[in-house]
Steps between C-alpha positions, in 0.01 A plus 500: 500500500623846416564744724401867436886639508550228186387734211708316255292577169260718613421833374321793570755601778626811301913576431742445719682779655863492370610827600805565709398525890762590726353455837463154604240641733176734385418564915703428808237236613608271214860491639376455783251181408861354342692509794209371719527215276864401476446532910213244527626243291897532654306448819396180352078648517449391179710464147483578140305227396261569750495837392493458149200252556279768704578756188384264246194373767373887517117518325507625112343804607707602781813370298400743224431824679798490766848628442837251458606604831083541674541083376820462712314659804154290440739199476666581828170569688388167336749272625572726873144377532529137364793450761310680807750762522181754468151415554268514211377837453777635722601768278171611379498763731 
């Protein structure tokens, strides 16, 4: 079964961007969701497949309308709550 982040032949997704971007970083949070991260998987919390697999897991819709780096923090939320390190809903406040 495909997941939504395998668009492999697909269309209708406009052009790609190809144009020279040098900031890694559009806002200081997404630095910031990078290095929280590389911390919670060197502390063994969870690792890249893990991490890949909540990505891929995230519904189309949600998928579609977040940011690359929104994804990373979804994913991290995702699995802090899989593992019991938050509590459902924790961060909804």
């Amino acid at each position: 079964m495909a997941r939504i982040n395998d668009v492999g032949g697909f269309q209708g997704f406009g052009a790609i961007d190809i144009s020279e971007d040098a900031e890694p970083f559009h806002a200081d949070w997404e630095a910031r969701v990078v290095g929280l991260v590389n911390a919670l998987r060197a502390q063994g919390i969870f690792n890249t497949n893990e991490f890949r697999d909540a990505i891929e897991s995230m519904p189309p819709s949600e998928y579609l309308s977040t940011s690359y780096y929104e994804r990373w923090f979804l994913a991290v939320r995702t699995l802090l709550e899989r593992k019991g390190v938050l509590r459902p809903g924790e961060l909804d406040d």
